[in-house]
N, C-alpha and C positions, 0 to 999 in steps of 0.2 A: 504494500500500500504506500502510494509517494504520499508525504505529506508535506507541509510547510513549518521551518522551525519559526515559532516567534520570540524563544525565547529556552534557554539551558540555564539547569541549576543545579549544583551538585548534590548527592544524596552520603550522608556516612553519617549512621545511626546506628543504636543495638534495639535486635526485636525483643520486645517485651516480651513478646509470646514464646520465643524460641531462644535467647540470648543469644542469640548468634549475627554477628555484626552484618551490616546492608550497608552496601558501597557503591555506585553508579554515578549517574545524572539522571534529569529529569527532564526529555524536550517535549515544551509545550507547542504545540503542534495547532495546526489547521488543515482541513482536508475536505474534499467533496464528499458530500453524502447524498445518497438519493431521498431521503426522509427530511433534511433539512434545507429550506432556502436559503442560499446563500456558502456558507461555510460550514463546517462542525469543528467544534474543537477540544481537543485532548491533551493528557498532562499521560504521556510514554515513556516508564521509567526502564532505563538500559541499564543491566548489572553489568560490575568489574569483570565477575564470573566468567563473561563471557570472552573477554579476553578479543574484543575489537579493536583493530589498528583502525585508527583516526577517528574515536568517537569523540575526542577532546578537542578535536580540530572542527568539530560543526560550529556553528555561530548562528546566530539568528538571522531570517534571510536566507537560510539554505534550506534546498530541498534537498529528502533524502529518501531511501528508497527501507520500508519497513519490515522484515518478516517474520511471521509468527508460526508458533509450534501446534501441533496438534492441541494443546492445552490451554489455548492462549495467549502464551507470555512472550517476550521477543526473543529471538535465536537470531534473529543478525541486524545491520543497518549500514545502508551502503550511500556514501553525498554522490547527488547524482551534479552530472556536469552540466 
C-alpha cells in the first residue's frame, strides 16, 4: 500500500503488558481509501525488529511503499522514487 509520510516519530518504550522493550518509528501516513472522501489517514508503526535499511532516512513528504503480513502488522517499507 503507497502511502504519504506526513510526518515520523520515534517509538522506545517498555510494554506494560509484556516488559519487553518496543523500539521503531511511527509514520503518520495519508492514503486513498475507497470508503473515505478525500484522504485517510494513519499513524504505521515500523519495529527495529525488523531490521530495514533506510527506514531512518524517510522524512515527511515521502512516499513509500507499505507491506503487511498475513497478521496485519508491517514486514517491510520500501521510499519509492
Amino acid at each position: 500500500m503507497k502511502v504519504r509520510v506526513l510526518g515520523v516519530s520515534k517509538v522506545d518504550y517498555v510494554s506494560q503488558r509484556t516488559g519487553e522493550p518496543v523500539k521503531g518509528v511511527s509514520l503518520h501516513s495519508a492514503f486513498k481509501d475507497q470508503n473515505v472522501e478525500g484522504e485517510a489517514v494513519d499513524n504505521i508503526f515500523v519495529s527495529d525488529r525488523l531490521g530495514i535499511v533506510g527506514i531512518s532516512s524517510i522524512k515527511p513528504g515521502d512516499t513509500v511503499d507499505v507491506e503487511y503480513g498475513r497478521r496485519g502488522s508491517v514486514t517491510n517499507v520500501t521510499l519509492c522514487k
